[in-house]
N, C-alpha and C positions, 0 to 999 in steps of 0.2 A: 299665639300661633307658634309651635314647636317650630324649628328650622331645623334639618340635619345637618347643616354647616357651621353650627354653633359648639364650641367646646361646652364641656360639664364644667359644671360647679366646681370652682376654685376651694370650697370648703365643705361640702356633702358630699360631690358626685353626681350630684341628679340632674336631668337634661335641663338648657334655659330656653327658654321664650322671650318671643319678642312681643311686647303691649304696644298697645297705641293710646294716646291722650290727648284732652285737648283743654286748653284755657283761653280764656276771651277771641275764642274764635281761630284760635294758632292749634295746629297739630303736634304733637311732640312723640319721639319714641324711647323707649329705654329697652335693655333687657333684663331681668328676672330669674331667679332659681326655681322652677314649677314644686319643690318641695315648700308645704307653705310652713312648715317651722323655720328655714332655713332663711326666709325674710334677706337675701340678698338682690341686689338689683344695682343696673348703671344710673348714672345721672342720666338727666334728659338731653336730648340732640334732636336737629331740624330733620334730619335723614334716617332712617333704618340702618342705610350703610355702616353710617359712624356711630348708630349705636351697635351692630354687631362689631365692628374692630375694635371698638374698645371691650368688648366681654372677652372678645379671644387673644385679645393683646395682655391682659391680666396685669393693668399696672396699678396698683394701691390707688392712686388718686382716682383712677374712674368707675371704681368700685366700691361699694359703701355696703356696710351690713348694719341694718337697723333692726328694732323691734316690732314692726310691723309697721301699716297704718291703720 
């Protein structure tokens, strides 16, 4: 889900999303760079909330750029 209250891409530009996931039955949220080369994303969080402050807070630790999965 695009948000409009989401800052861009700290390293593209391109708008982020916010995903939803789940494991053994727990919800988790992160957000994402919708560019899919660009394979950035937050760690996961209990709340939406605190995963959009940390995309728009931009601090190295809660931002990770990997290779995809």
């Amino acid at each position: 889900m695009i948000d409009d209250d989401l800052k861009h891409c700290p390293f593209c530009g391109s708008r982020g999303a916010t995903a939803i996931g789940s494991k053994n039955e727990s919800y988790y949220y992160y957000i994402l760079c919708v560019n899919q080369h660009c394979h950035v994303k937050t760690r996961r969080y209990h709340s939406r909330m605190e995963a959009k402050d940390s995309w728009n807070r931009r601090t190295p630790s809660y931002i990770e750029r990997g290779k995809g999965e």
